[in-house]
LOROMI-641642 format. One line per 10 residues: number of its first residue (from 0); their letters; for each residue y, z, x of C-alpha. Coordinates in nm, 4 decimals, padded with zeros to 6 digits, m for minus. Example, Ala and Ser with C-alpha at 12.3 -4.5 7.8 and 13.67 -1.06 7.14 Angstrom:
% residues 2
0 = AS = m00.4500 00.7800 01.2300; m00.1060 00.7140 01.3670 $
This chain:
% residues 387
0 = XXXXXXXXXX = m03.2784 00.3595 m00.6909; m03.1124 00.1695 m00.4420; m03.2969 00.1743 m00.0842; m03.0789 00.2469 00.2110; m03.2011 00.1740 00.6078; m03.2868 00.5112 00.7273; m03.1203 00.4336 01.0547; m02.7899 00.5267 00.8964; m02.8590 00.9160 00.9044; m02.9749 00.9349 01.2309 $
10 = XXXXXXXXXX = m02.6282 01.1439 01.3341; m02.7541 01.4444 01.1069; m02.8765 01.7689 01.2136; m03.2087 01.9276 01.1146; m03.2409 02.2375 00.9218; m03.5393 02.4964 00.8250; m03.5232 02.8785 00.7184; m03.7347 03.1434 00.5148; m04.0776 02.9928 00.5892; m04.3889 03.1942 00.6449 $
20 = XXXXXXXXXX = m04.4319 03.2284 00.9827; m04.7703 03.1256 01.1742; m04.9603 03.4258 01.4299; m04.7167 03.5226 01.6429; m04.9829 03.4513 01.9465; m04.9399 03.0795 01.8812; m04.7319 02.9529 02.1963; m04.5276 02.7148 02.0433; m04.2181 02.6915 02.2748; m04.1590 02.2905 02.2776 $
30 = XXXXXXXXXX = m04.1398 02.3630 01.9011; m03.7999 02.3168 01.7404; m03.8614 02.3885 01.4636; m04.0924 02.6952 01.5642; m03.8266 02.8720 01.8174; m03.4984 02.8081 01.4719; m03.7772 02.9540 01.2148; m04.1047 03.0395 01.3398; m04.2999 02.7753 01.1628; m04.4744 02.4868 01.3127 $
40 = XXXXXXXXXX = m04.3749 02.1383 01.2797; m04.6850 02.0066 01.1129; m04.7551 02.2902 00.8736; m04.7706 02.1269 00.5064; m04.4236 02.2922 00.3573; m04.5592 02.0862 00.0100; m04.7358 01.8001 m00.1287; m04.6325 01.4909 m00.2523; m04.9859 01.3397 m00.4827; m05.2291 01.5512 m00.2860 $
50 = XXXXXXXXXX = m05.0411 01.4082 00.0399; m04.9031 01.6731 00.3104; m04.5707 01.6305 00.4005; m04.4920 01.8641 00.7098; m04.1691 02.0837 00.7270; m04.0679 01.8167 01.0345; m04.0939 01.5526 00.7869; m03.8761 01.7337 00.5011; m03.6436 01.9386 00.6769; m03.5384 01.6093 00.8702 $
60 = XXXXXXXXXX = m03.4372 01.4944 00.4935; m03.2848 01.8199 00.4289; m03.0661 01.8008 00.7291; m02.9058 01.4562 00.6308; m02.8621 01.5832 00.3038; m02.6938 01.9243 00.4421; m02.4873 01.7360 00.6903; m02.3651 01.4411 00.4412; m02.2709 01.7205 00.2292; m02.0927 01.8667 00.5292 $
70 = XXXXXXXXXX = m01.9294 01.5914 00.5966; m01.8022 01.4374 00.2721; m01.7281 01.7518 00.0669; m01.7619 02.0721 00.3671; m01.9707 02.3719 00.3333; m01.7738 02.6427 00.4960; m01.8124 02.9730 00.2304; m02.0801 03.1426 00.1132; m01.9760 03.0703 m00.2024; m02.0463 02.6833 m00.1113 $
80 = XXXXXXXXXX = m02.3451 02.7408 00.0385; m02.5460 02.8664 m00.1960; m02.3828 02.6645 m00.5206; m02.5197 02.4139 m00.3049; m02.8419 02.5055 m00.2044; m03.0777 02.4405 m00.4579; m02.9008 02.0664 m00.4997; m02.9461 02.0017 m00.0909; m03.3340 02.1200 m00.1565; m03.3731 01.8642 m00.4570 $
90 = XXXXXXXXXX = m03.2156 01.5938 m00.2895; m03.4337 01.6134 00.0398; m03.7340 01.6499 m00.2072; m03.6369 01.3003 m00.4128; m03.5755 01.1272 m00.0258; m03.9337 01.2689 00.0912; m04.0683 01.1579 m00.2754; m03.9107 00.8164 m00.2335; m04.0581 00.7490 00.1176; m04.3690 00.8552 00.0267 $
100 = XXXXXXXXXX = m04.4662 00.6910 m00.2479; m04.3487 00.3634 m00.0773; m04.5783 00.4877 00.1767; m04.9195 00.5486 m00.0703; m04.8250 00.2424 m00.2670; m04.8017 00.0029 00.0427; m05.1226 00.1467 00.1497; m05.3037 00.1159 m00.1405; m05.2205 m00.2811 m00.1867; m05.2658 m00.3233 00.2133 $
110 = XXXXXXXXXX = m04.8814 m00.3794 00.2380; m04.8321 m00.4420 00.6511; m04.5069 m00.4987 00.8443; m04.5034 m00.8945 00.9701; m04.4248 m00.9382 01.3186; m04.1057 m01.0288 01.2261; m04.0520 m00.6691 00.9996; m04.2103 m00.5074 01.3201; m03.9132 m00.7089 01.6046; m03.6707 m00.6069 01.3556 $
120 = XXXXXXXXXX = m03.7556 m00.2210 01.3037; m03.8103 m00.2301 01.6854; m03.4450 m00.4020 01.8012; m03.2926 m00.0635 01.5183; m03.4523 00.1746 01.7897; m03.3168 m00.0399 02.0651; m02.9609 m00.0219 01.8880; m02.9909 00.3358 01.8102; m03.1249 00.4358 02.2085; m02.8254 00.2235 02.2990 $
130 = XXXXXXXXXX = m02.5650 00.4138 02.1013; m02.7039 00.7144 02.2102; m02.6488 00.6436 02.5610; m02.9936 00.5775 02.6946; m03.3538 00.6877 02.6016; m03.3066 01.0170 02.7774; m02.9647 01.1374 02.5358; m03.2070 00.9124 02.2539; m03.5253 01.1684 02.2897; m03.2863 01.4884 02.3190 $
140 = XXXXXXXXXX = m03.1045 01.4191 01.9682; m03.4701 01.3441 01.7860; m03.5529 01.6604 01.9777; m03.2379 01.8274 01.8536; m03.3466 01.7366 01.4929; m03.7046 01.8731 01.5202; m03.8559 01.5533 01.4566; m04.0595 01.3452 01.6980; m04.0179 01.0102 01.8139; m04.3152 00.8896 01.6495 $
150 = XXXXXXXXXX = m04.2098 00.9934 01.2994; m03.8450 00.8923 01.2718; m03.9576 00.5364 01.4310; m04.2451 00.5613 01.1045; m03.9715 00.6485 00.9081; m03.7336 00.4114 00.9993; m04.0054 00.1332 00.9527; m04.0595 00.2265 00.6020; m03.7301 00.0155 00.4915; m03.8948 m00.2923 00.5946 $
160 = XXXXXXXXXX = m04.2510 m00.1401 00.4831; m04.0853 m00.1748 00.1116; m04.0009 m00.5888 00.1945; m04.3638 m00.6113 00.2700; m04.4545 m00.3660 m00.0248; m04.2554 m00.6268 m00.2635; m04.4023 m00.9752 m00.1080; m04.7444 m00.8103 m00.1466; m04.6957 m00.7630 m00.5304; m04.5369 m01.0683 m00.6017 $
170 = XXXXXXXXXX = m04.8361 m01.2394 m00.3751; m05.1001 m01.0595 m00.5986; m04.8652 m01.1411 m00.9801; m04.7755 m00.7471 m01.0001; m04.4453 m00.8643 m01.0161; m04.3892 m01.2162 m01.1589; m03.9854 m01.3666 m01.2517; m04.0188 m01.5970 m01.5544; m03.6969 m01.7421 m01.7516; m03.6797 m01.4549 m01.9642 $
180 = XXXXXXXXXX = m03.6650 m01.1881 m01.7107; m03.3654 m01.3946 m01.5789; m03.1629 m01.3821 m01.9141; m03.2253 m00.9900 m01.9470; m03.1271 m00.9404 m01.5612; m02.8121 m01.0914 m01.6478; m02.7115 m00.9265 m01.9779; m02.8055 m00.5896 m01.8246; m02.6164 m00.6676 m01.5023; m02.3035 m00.7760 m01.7692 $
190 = XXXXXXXXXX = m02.3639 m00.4324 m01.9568; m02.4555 m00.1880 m01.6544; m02.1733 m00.3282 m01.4525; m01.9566 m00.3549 m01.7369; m01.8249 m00.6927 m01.6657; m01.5660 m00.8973 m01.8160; m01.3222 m01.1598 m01.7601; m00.9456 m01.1670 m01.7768; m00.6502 m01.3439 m01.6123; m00.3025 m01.2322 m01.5860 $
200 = XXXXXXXXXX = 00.0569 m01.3101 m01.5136; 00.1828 m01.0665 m01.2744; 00.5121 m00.9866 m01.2126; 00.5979 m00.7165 m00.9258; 00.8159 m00.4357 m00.9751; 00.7744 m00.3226 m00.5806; 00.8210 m00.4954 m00.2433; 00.6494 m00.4587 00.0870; 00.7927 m00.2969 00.3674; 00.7776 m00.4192 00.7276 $
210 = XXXXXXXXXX = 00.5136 m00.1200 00.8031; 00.2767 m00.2475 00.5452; 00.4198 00.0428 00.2586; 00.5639 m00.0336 m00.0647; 00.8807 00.0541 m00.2018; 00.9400 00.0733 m00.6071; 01.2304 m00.1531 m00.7123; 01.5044 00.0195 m00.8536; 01.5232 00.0437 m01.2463; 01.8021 m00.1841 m01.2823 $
220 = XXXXXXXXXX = 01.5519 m00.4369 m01.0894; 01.3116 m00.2915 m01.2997; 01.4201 m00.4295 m01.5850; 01.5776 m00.7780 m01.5146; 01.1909 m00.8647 m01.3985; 01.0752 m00.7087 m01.7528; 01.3370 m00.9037 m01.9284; 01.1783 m01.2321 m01.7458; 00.8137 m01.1223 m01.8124; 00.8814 m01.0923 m02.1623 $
230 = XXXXXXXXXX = 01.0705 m01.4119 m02.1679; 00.7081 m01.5570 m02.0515; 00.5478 m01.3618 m02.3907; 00.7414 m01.5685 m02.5790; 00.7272 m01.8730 m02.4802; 00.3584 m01.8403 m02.4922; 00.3107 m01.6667 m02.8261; 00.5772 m01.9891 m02.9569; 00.3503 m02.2826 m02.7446; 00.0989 m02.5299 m02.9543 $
240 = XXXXXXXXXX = m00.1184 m02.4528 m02.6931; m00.0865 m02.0922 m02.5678; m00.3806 m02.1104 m02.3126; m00.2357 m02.4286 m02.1937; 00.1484 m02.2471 m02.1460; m00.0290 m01.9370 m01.9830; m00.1989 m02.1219 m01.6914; 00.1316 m02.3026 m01.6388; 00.3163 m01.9790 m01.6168; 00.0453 m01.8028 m01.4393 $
250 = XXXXXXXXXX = m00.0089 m02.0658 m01.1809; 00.3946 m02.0860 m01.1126; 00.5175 m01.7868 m01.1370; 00.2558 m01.4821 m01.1039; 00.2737 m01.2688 m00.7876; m00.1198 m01.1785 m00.7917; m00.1566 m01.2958 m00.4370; m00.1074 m01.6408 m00.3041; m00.2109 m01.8063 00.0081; 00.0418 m01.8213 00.2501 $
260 = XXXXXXXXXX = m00.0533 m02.1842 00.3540; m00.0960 m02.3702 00.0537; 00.1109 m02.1459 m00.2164; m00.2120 m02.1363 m00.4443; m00.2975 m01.8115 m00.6461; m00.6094 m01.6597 m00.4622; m00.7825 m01.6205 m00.8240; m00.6192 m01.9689 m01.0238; m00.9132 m01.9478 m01.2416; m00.8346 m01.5414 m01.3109 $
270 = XXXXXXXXXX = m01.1106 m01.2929 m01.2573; m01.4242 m01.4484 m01.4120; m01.6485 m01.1410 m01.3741; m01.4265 m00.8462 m01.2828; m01.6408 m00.5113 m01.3532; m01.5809 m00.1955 m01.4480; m01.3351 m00.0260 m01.2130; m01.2332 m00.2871 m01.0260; m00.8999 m00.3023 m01.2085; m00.6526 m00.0252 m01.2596 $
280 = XXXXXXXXXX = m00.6982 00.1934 m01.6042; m00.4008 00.0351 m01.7509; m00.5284 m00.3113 m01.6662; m00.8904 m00.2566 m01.7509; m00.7971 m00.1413 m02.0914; m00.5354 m00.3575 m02.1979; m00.8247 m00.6782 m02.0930; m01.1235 m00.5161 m02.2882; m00.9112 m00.4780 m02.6051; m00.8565 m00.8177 m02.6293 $
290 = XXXXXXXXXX = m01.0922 m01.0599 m02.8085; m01.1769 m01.3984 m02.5834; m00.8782 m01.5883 m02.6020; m00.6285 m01.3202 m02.6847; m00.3127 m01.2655 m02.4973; m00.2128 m00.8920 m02.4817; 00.1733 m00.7354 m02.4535; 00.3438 m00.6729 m02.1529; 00.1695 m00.3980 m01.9690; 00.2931 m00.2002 m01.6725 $
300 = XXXXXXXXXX = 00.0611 m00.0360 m01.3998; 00.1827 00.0645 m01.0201; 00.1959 m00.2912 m00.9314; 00.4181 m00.4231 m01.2391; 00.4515 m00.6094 m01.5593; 00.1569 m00.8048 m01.6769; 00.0686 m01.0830 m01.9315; m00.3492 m01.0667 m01.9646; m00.5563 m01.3120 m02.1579; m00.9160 m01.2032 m02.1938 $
310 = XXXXXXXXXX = m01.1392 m01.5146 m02.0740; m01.5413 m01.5365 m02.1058; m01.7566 m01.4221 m01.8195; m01.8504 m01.6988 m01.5606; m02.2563 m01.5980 m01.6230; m02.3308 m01.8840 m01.4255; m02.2083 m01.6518 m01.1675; m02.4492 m01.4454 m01.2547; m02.7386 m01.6792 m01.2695; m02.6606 m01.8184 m00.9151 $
320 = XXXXXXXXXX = m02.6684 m01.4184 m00.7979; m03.0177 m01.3864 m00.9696; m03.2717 m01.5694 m00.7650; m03.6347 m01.5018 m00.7449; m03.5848 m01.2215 m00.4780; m03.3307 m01.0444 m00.6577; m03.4622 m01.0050 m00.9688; m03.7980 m00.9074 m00.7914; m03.6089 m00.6439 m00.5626; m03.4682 m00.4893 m00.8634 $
330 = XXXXXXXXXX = m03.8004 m00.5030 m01.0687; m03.9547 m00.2917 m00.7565; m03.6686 m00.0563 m00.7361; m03.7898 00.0316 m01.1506; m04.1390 00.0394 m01.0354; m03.9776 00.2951 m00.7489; m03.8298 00.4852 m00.9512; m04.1405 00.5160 m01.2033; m04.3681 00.6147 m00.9107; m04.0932 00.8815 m00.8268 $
340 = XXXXXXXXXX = m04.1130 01.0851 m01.1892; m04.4577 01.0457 m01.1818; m04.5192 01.1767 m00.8514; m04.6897 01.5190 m00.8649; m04.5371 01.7755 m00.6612; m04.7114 02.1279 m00.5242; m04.5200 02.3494 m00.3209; m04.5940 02.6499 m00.0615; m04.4242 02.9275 m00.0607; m04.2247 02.8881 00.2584 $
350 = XXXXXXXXXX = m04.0900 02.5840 00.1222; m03.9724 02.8264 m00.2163; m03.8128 03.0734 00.0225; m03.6157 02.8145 00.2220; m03.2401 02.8920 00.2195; m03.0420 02.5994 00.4154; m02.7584 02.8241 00.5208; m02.9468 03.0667 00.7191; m03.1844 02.7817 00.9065; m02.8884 02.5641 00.9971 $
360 = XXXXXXXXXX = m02.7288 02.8805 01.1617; m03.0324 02.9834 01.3181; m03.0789 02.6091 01.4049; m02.7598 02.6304 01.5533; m02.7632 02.8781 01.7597; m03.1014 02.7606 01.9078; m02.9598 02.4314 02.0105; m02.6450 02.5750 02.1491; m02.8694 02.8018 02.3980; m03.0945 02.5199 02.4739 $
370 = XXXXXXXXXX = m02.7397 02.3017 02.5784; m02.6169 02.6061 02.7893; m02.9618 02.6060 02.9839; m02.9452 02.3097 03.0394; m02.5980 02.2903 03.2025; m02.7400 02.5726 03.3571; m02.9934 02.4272 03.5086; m02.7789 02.1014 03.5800; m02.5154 02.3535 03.7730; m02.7994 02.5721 04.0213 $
380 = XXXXXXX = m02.7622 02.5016 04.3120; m03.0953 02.3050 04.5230; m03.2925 02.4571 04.8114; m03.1937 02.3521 05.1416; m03.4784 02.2005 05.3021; m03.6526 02.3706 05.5496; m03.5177 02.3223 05.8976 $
């Protein structure tokens, strides 16, 4: 599970509907999350391992995941909404499950920021109060989101909680690295990643345009270049040495991108640990049907005619990428994600009758009053002094 600073969702809106209410009596006006759905922000929506997690806690999760949603893929219909519901719900539950158990797990070793972790999570709330505009516009978009200052900045910490989390296990042996763990990080990075090697002679069959487009070459162009690429398959399936005659071909004549000072291919050595996807489909695989060594036909893709020889993975590439700290950061990210399915989950009813469409219009429409008062308020006109 891969571990994202929470500073990056601090844009998103908060959202909260169907929960059970709390007495009416209660006066709970600087609530939110009270005034958009009539529950308070510290009632216990569910539990997380016998933990509370309050509804400002969750439904702060649930309103990134409602407005990354928004934003990437739009929720505009009904329809949408409630396809969608149950999967924004879920996803808000795994985020609250993740932080938590980084949380308990942290606590139980007696995991603590450094002062170093601390100056860092502290200059992300300087950054963010800055981009906001000050600590006043800072304070009113927390407010906006129904969480307090004290949470998201507890929140926030927890990315740097999990460093200390990991340098606390290794300190105690929880996690260890020995030799072996680094030969099965690397042939499961090779396998999950799907990595291979190739190199190819490329010859275009489009040119660049002043504005930075492309235009296709005609097919009488078309096919004087395949004439000459095939020419190149010739000579190499005819050399002594066809690995030999393909770098000397490649390293002449290929159109793969070259730098403009020095002429050289930007890749003379091919791509030694390409993955899966980098390539186009037509590229990819033409290389992975190719046993080390092998040359392949002429194949075309949208950039033109190419020559590929599949060439063995650079693992020292690999080995260099897996340090100490890697492989450690990746062992915790299992032990994560173990701590995640295991987690025990209870929840209340309000949290089962939750419907994010309703709360984020009723969250709406309580924010856009609170804006008009203000620039109500901002617009009145002041009392003359006495005279």
């Amino acid at each position: 599970m891969k571990k994202t600073r929470f500073l990056a969702g601090l844009l998103a809106l908060i959202l909260l509907s169907g929960c059970t209410p709390k007495p009416q009596e209660e006066d709970h006006s600087g609530d939110l999350c009270w005034q958009a759905a009539g529950i308070k922000s510290d009632y216990a929506l569910l539990t997380i391992n016998g933990t509370g997690i309050t509804a400002e806690e969750y439904l702060f999760w649930l309103s990134n995941a409602i407005s990354v949603e928004q934003q990437y893929y739009g929720l505009s219909t009904a329809e949408q909404w409630t396809s969608k519901a149950q999967e924004l719900k879920d996803q808000a539950l795994e985020t609250a499950k993740l932080y938590q158990v980084v949380r308990a797990k942290a606590a139980e070793v007696s995991a603590v920021l450094s002062p170093e972790q601390e100056e860092k999570a502290a200059e992300q709330i300087a950054y963010a109060i800055q981009m906001y505009g000050g600590e006043e516009e800072y304070l009113a978009m927390l407010d906006s989101m129904c969480v307090s200052r004290e949470l998201f900045e507890e929140l926030n910490a927890v990315y740097f909680l999990n460093e200390a989390l990991l340098a606390k296990l290794r300190e105690t042996g929880e996690i260890t690295v020995t030799e072996a763990d680094r030969d099965a990080f690397v042939s499961d990075f090779m396998e999950e990643n799907g990595i291979y090697g190739a190199k190819h002679i490329l010859l275009s069959t489009r040119r660049q345009l002043e504005d930075g487009t492309y235009e296709n070459f005609s097919d009488e162009e078309k096919t004087a270049v395949l004439e000459k690429i095939q020419g190149f398959l010739a000579q190499i399936r005819a050399a002594e040495d066809p690995a030999a005659t393909f770098d000397e071909l490649m390293k002449a004549y290929s159109e793969d991108g070259r730098d403009a000072s020095t002429g050289e291919l930007y890749y003379p050595d091919g791509y030694t640990m390409a993955y899966a996807g980098q390539m186009v489909p037509e590229f990819e695989n033409a290389a992975l049907a190719l046993e080390i060594g092998q040359v392949s036909d002429v194949v075309t893709t949208s950039y033109g005619y190419h020559i590929i020889m599949r060439i063995p993975v650079a693992e020292d590439q690999i080995r260099a990428y897996a340090t100490d700290d890697v492989i450690a950061g990746y062992r915790l990210d299992d032990m994560t994600r173990q701590w995640i399915e295991e987690a025990a989950v209870e929840t209340t009813q309000a949290y089962d009758d939750l419907d994010p469409h309703t709360f984020w219009d009723q969250l709406a429409a309580v924010n856009e009053a609170r804006q008009i008062a203000k620039a109500l308020e901002s617009s009145a006109p002041t009392a003359s002094p006495a005279q």
